[in-house]
N, C-alpha and C positions, 0 to 999 in steps of 0.2 A: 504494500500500500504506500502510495506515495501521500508522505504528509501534507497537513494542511495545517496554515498557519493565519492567525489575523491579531496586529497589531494596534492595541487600542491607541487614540491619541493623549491619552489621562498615563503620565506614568508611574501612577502608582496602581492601575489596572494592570490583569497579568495577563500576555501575551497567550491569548487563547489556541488552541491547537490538538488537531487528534492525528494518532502513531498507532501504531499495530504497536499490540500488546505481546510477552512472550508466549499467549495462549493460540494465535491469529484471530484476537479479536479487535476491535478498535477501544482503545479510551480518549475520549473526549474530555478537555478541563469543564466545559460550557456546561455538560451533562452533571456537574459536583453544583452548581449556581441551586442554591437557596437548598442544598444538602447537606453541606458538616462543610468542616478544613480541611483542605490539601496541604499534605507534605512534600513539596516534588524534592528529587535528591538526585543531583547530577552527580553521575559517575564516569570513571576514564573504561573503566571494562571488564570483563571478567579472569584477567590476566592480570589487575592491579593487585596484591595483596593488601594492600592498603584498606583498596575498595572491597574487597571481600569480607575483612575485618569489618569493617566499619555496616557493612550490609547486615551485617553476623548480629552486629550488635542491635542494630535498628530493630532486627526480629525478633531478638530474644525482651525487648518491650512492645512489643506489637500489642499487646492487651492494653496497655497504658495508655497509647495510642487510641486506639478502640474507646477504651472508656471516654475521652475526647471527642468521641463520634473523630476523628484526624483518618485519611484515608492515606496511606505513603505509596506511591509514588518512584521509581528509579528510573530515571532519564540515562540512558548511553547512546553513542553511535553505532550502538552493536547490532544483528542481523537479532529477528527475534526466535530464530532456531539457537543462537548463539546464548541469547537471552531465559530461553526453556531450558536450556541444559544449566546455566546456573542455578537458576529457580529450582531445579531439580537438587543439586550437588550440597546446595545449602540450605533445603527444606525452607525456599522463604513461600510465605503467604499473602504475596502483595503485589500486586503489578509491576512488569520493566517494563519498557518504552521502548521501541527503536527510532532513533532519530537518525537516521543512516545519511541523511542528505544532509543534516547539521543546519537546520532550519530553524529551530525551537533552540539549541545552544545556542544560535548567534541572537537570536531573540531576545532570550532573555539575560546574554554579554557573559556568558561563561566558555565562552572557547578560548584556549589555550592559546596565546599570544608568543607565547615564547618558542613553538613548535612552528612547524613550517606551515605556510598559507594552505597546504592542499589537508590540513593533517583537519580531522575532526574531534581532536582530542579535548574534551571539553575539563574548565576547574574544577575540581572542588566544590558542590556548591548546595545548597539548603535554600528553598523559597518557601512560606509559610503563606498560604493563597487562602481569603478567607472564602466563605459560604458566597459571598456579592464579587467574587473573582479579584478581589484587590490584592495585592500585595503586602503584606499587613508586615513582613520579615524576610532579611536576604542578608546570604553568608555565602562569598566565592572566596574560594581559600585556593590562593596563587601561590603556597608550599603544597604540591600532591602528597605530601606525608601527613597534613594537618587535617582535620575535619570538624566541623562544628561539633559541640560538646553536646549528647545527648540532654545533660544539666542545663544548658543553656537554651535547649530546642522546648523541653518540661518550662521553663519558666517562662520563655513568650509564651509559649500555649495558654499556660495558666493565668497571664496576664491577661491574654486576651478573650479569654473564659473559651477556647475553642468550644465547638459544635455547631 
């Protein structure tokens, strides 16, 4: 499926967009509007250790989440067969995304700047998208070692009373 992508003019609205899922089905952001919080979580791929860690961890609070009504979300430029076989490897319960055409990374300014122009390698990055699609929270983390702090992802949420 080739993405589709629409740029609001408001930037604190969140660059709407639907990706084949790792299941082949479509998720849509537009389809979450007046449903709970989106967690979207830009990742480099299933070949990051970093990023597998860090996926690892997301899952293993998946309920906390949940209780949130918080839907998570993992954005790569990975194929979504690439995408099924992670989902599979690390028992997650949450949707990945293929953004393979790196349409939705440059959207919402997480592609890797320091890699070469043709590279789709996107940052680091956490968007906290509320129920009216705004952008209520954003963390792109230009060290690929670093990641936003689960602690710190719990405290917007609960700032902003997600659901």
């Amino acid at each position: 499926m080739q993405s589709t992508l629409s740029i609001p003019a408001d930037p604190s609205r969140a660059p709407d967009f639907a990706l084949s899922d790792h299941t082949g089905g479509t998720f849509r952001l537009a389809d979450r509007r007046d449903v709970g919080t989106t967690l979207l979580v830009f990742f480099r791929g299933h070949w990051c250790p970093y990023c597998r860690r860090y996926l690892g961890k997301l899952q293993a609070n998946l309920l906390r989440f949940q209780e949130r009504n918080v839907l998570l979300v993992g954005v790569s430029p990975e194929p979504p067969s690439t995408s099924a076989a992670l989902v599979k490897e690390l028992n997650l319960e949450f949707p990945l995304v293929a953004d393979v055409d790196g349409r939705v990374i440059d959207a919402y300014g997480t592609r890797n700047g320091f890699s070469s122009v043709r590279s789709l390698l996107p940052h680091p990055a956490v968007f906290v998208v509320d129920a009216d699609l705004n952008v209520r929270f954003k963390s792109i983390d230009k060290n690929y070692k670093k990641r936003t702090t689960l602690r710190t992802i719990f405290q917007v949420l609960d700032e902003l009373g997600a659901d």
